[in-house]
N, C-alpha and C positions, 0 to 999 in steps of 0.2 A: 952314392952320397955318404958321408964320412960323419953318423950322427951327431959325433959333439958337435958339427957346425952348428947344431939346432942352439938354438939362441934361448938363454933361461926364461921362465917366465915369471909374471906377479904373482899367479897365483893357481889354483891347481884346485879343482873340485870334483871327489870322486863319490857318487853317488851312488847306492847298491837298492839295482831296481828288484834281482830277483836274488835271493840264498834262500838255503834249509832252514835256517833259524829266523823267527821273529824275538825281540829282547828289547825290547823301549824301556825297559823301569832299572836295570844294573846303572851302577854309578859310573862314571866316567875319569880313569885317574887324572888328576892335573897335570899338564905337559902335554896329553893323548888327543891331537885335533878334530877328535870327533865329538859328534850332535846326534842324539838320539833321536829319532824318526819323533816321539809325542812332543818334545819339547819345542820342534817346528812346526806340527800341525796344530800345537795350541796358538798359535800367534797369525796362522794363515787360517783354519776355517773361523767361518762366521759367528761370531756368538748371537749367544741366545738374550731374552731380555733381563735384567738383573734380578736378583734375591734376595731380597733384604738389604740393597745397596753393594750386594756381591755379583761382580762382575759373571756371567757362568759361559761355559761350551762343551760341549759333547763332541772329544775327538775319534772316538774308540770305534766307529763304525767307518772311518777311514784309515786304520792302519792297512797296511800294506801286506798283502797272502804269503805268506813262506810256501815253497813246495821246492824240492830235490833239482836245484837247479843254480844258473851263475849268470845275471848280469851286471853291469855295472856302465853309467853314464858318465863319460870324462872330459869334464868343461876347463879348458886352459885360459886365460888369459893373458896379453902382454899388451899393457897401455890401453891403448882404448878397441883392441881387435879380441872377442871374442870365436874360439871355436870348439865344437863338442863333438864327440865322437862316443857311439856306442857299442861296447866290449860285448858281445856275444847277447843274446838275447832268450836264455833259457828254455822247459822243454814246451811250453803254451804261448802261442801269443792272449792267448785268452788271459793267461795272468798276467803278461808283460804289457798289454795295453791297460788292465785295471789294476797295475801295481803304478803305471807312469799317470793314469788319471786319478790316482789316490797323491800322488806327490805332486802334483803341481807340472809335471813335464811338456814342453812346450815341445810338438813332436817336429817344428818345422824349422827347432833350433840346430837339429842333429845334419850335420853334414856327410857324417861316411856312418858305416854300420860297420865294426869290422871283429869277425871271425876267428877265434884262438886256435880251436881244431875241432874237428868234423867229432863231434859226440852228438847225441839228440838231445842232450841236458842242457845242451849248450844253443844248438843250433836249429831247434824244434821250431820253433817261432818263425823264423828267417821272413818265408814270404808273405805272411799275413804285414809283420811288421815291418817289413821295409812297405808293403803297401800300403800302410796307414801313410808312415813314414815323407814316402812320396805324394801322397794325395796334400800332407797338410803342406808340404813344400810349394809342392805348385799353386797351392789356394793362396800364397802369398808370393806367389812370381817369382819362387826360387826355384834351382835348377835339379833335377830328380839326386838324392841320398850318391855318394860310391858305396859296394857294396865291395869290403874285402876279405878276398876268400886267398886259402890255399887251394893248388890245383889239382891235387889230389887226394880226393874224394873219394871214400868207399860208401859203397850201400848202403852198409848198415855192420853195427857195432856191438861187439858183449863181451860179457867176460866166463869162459869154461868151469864149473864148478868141480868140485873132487870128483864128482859123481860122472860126471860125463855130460851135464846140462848145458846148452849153453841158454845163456839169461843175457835175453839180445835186447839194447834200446831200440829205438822207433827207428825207422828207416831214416837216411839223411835226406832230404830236400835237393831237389838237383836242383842242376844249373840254371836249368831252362825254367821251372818255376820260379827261382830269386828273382832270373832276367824280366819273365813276364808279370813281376809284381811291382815292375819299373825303376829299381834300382841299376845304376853303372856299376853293370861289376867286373870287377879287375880280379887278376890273379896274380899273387906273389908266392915263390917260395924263396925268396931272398930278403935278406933286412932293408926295410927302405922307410921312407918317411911318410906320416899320412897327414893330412887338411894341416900342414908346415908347422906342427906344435909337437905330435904326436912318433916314438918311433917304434916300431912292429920289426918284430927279430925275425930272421931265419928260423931253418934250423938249431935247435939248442945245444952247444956243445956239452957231451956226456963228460963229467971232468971227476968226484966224485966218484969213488968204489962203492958205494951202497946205494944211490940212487941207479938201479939197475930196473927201471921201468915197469910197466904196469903187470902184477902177474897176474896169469890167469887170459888174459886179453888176444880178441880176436877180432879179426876183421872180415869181412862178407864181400865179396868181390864177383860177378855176373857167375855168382851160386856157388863160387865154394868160399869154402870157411878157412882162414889159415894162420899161424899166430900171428901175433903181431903187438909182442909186449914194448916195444921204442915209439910208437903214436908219432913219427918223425913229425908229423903237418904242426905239431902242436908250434904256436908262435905267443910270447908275451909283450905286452904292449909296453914301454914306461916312456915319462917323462919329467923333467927337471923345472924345480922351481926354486929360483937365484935366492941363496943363503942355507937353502935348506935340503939340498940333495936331489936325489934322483928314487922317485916313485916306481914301483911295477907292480905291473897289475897278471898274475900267472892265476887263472882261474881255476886250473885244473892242477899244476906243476905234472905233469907223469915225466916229465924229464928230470925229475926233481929242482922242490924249493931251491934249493940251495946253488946248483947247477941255475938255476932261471937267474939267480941275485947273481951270481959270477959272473954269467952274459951282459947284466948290465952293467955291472962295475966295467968288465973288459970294453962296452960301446961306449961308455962314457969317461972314459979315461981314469976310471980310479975314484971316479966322483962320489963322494959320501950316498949309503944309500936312506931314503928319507923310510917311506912305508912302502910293504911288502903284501897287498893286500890280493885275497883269493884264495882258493882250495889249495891245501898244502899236499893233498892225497898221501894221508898218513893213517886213513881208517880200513880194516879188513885185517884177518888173522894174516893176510901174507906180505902184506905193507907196515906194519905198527914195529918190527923189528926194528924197522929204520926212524922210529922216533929219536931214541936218544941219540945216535949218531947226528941228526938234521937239526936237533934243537942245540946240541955244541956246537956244532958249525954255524947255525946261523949266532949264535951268543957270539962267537970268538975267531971267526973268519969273516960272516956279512958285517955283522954289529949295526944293524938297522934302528932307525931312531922308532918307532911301531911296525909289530906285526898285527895284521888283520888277518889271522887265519877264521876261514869260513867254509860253506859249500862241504866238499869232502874231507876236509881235516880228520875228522873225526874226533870225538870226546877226550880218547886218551892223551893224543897227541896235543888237544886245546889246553888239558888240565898241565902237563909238562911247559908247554911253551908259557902260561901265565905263571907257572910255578919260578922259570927262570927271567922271564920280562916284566911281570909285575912287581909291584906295584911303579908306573911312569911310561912304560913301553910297549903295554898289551892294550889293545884295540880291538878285539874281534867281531869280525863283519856279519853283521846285522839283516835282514832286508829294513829299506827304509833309512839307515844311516848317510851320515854325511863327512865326509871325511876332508876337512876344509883348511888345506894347504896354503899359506901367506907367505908373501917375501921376508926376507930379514936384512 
């Protein structure tokens, strides 16, 4: 299927259930579609009874946990047809159910679950929360989550240190526990469409001279170790909302930022890109060379209306991109934020 056919939508809401950072009190520039996490929980929890004619509420025992990780909740709309889909699910479900019961998440609104690449920062969660996932579906007579994965899957994941360490994430979650946590799970490794709003790339093509993949990276496969700095499985999600471009969501980029924004530009014929929100993976003494290269290309080749660099970015590379997109076009992804995309 030939993505532009996908039909624009009203409106586009990109919710960030898990990042590294919490940040509710930074200002927000004017132009930048986002909502800080306290500014919606003061209007959703309960207040208390008044003070001296002062309205009161205590939100601060619901903000939402930061820990080393990446998801994000992507509710489209077009007219009166709602559908949500959830971008990778970080390294706990123990945070990802009490980051989505701190925001208000309706678990039985999400119809697919879907997969960027096999990391356990990413993909740790998988079968607890597709199991929540499905239990609260079927408590309302819907039909079990799809769960979208890439097909190939390695064991387990890390990255080799100078020294000869390797510093491995948590094993990855097989198949057969997603399957018996009662999600439909499909495999893609080709770009296709998902719950008819949403489109999940391929393969990313390498296009870029310095985005030359993750170093240091390895992969565990039935006991051996072997490189594996191109993470091919890795896939990003975007989608379009009429007047205002084309979204993606690259949680991780290891195929690089910039390389992810090109692939959409190329699926979507050239279509302005809106926001570019997720791990830019521009932090580590052997990745941060390629900051300034990726912050002129994204200025003066993507030209994105916001960057939400979050997750991996890292400091340097956050300080340089607000240096060149602020003040009107810096966004940086939050846990808790709301990134709230409108037609024009």
């Amino acid at each position: 299927m030939n993505p532009v056919e996908i039909a624009a939508l009203d409106a586009l809401d990109l919710l960030v259930v898990v990042d590294n950072e919490s940040d509710t009190l930074s200002s927000v520039d004017k132009g930048v579609p986002q909502l800080p996490e306290l500014g919606r929980l003061v209007a959703r929890v309960p207040h208390l009874a008044p003070k001296d004619g002062h309205d009161c509420v205590e939100p601060w025992g619901h903000l939402c946990l930061a820990c080393h990780g990446f998801s994000a909740l992507v509710t489209g709309r077009r007219g009166s047809e709602e559908r949500s889909v959830l971008f990778d699910v970080g390294p706990s479900a123990e945070v990802w159910l009490e980051n989505a019961r701190r925001l208000g998440v309706r678990l039985a609104s999400i119809e697919a679950v879907c997969l960027s690449h096999w990391h356990a920062d990413h993909s740790g969660g998988l079968p607890e929360v597709v199991a929540a996932i499905t239990r609260s579906r079927l408590d309302e007579g819907l039909p079990p989550p799809i769960v979208d994965l890439h097909p190939d899957r390695p064991d387990q994941r890390g990255t080799m240190t100078p020294a000869g360490t390797l510093v491995l994430l948590n094993p990855e979650p097989t198949f057969e526990a997603i399957e018996s946590a009662g999600g439909r799970v499909t495999k893609h490794a080709e770009a296709h469409v998902l719950a008819g709003f949403f489109f999940v790339s391929g393969e990313i093509e390498r296009v870029t001279s310095y985005e030359a993949g993750f170093v240091g990276h390895h992969t565990v496969r039935d006991g051996h170790t072997v490189p594996d700095p191109l993470i091919l499985d890795e896939r990003f999600l975007a989608a379009r909302v009429r007047g205002r471009g084309v979204s993606v969501l690259s949680p991780c980029s290891h195929a690089g930022v910039v390389n992810a924004a090109l692939g959409a530009l190329g699926a979507f014929g050239g279509e302005p890109i809106d926001v570019i929100l997720g791990g830019y993976h521009l932090a580590g003494e052997g990745m941060e060379p390629r900051i300034e290269p990726t912050v002129h290309d994204l200025a003066n080749r993507v030209r994105p209306r916001v960057v939400a660099p979050g997750h991996c970015t890292g400091w340097r590379a956050k300080a340089a991109l607000a240096h060149t997109f602020a003040p009107g076009n810096y966004g940086p992804s939050v846990v808790g934020s709301l990134y709230a995309l409108r037609a024009t």
